[in-house]
N, C-alpha and C positions, 0 to 999 in steps of 0.2 A: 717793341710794343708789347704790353701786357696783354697775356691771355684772354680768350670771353670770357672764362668764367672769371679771371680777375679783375676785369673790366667792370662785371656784373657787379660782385662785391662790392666793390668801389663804391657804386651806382644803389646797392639798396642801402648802404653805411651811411651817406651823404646826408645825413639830418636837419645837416646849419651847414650853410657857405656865407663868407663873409669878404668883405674888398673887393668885391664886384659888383661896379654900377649895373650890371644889365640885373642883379639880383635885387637891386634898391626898387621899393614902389611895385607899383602893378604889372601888368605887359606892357613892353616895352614896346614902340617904333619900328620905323625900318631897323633890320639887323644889321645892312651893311657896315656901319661903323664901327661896329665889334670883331672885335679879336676872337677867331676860332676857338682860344678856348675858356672865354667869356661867354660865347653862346652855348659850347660842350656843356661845361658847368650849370649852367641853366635848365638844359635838359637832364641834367644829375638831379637837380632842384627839386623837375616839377616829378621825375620818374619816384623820388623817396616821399614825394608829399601824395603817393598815389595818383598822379593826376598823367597818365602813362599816353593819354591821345598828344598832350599837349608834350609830353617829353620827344615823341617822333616827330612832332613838327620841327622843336630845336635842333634836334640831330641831324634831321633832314636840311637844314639851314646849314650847318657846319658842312657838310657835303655839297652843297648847293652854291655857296660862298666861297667855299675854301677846298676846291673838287683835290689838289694833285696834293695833298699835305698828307701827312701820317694822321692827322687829327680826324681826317675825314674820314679814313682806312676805320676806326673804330667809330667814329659815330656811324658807321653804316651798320655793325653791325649791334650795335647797340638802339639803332631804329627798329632795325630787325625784332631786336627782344623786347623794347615797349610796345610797337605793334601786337604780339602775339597776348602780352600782357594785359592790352586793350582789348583783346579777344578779338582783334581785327585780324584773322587769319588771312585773309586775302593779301593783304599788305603786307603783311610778314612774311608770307611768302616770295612777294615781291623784290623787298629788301635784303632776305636771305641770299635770292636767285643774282639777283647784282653782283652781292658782293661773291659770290662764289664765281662769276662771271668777270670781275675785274680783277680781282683777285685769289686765281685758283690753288698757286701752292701756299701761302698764307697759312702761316699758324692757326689763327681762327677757323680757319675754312671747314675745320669738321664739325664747331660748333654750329655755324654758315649753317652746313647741310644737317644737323641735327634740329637747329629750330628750325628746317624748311621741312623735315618730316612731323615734328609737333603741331606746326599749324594741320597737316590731315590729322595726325593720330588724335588730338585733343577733338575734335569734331565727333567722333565715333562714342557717341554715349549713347543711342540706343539701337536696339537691334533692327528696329522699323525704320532705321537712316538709309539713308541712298550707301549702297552696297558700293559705289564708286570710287567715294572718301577712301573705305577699307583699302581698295585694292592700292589706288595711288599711295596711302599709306606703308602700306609694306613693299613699292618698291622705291620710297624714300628713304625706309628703312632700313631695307637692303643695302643700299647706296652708302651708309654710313659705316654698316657693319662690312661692308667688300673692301671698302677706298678707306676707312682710318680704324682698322683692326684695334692698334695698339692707343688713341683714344680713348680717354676718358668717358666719354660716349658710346663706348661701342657695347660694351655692356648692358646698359640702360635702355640703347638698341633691341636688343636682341631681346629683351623681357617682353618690350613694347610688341614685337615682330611675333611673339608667339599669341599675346593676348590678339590682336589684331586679325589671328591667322585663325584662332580661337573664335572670333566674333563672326567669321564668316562662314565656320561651321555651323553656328548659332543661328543662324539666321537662315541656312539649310535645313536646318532641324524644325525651323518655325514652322517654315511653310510645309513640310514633310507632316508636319501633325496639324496643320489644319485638312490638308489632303484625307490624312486617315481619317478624322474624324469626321467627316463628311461621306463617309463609304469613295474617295478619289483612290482606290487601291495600288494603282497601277501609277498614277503621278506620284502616292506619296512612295513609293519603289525608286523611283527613278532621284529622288530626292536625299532619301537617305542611303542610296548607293552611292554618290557625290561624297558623303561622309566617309562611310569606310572608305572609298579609292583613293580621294584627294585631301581626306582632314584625317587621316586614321590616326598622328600623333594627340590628336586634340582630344578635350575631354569628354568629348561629346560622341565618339565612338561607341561607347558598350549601349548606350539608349539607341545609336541610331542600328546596330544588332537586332535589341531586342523588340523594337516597331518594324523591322524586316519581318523576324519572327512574325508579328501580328498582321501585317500588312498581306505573307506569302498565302496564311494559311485562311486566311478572309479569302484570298485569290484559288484554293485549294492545290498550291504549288506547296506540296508536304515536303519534298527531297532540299527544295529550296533553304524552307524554313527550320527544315531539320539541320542544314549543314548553317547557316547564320546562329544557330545556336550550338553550334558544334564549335566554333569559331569563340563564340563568349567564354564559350566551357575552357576550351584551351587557354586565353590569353584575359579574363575578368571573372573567372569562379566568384571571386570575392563579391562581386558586385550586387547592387538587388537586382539589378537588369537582368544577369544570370538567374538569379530566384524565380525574377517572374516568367521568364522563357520556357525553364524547366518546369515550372506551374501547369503553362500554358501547353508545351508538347507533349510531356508525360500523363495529362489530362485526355489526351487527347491515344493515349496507346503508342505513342511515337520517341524515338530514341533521340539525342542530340550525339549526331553522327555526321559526318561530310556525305553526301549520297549524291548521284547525279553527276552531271559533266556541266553546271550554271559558273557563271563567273566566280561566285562566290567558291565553290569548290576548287576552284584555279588559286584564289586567295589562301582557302582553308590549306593547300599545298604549299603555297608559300612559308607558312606560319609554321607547318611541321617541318621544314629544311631550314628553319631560321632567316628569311631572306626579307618579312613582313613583320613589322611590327603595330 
């Protein structure tokens, strides 16, 4: 059996099919009377003529018709990816899950599990989305990058797994700066401490620093604020976030130093022994 993705190719190349009655005239009848891969072809047909709801029906028919054949084995997972095409994620998922379920060691099967984390991660386009998608997303993602390392997909993975992991410090940060700008000092604390501890690879780290900064010293937690910029100092000088911190403490008479026994001072130790990045 050819690969997904050479399945796929196949399947967006198909411009003209020709010598097949089920492709003569409009839609066809009952299927029964067609040969598995009369009906396959069909859903080749309507997936290149853009028309991707009506290509998982066909596919779904060769599966449904002709369950124990090798023909079926691919049109399942090629349901799978007109589904997702049709931006019916639900179903895609669906058809993903099957066939990774009927068939788990299956050459496809890491494609399988890559379009069943596409269907979440394609969902995640804005940061005001149900925070839920993200997560199931990166532990589909997960899923692909553990179980088919060497995978063509597992790369593409992992791009997806950071952007994803990215999005959900994003959306920490959101509500962190509606908190501050609202005088919520102490929620938006609790907010953008989530960042540093659990997103600190993400890029959203040296902002969520330097609104600690602003957040501590609103709070008159100076030792606090002083060591959250002690922290930028050391691992984002480069950054404006550092500019505007050092703006904001040195305005203020105060040093960007580690000070205190706060969490962050436990961090700031980290960072000097190398163990925190």
């Amino acid at each position: 059996m050819a690969g997904g993705r050479q399945a796929l190719m196949a399947a967006m190349l198909a411009t003209t099919l020709t010598g097949c009655g089920i492709l003569d005239g409009g839609v066809p009848g009952p299927l029964d009377g067609y040969p598995a891969e009369e009906i396959f072809q069909r859903g080749e047909y309507e997936l290149s003529q853009g028309q991707a709801e009506d290509a998982a029906f066909y596919f779904g028919e060769v599966e449904r018709l002709y369950p124990y054949s090798q023909l079926a084995k691919r049109a399942l997972i090629m349901q799978a990816f007109a589904y997702h095409r049709d931006r019916d994620y639900e179903s895609a998922r669906s058809s993903a899950q099957r066939f990774l379920d009927f068939y788990p060691a299956d050459e496809d099967a890491a494609y399988a599990s890559y379009l069943l984390a596409l269907s979440y991660y394609d969902q995640i386009d804005e940061i005001g989305r149900d925070q839920g998608l993200t997560f199931q997303a990166l532990q589909a993602l997960r899923v692909v990058i553990e179980q088919y390392p060497e995978s063509e997909y597992a790369q593409s993975a992992m791009l997806k797994f950071d952007l994803a992991f990215d999005h959900l410090a994003a959306k920490e940060m959101e509500i962190g700066r509606y908190y501050l700008g609202r005088g919520h000092f102490a929620a938006a604390v609790n907010r953008f401490r989530v960042v540093v501890e659990d997103f600190q690879t993400t890029t959203h780290t040296p902002e969520a620093l330097h609104r600690l900064v602003e957040a501590y010293l609103s709070l008159g937690l100076t030792e606090e604020a002083q060591t959250a910029g002690a922290i930028l100092g050391y691992n984002y000088q480069s950054t404006e976030w550092y500019a505007s911190s050092y703006a904001l403490l040195t305005g203020q008479g105060l040093a960007m130093e580690a000070r205190g026994d706060s969490w962050l001072a436990s961090i700031y130790r980290q960072v000097v022994r190398g163990e925190w990045i």
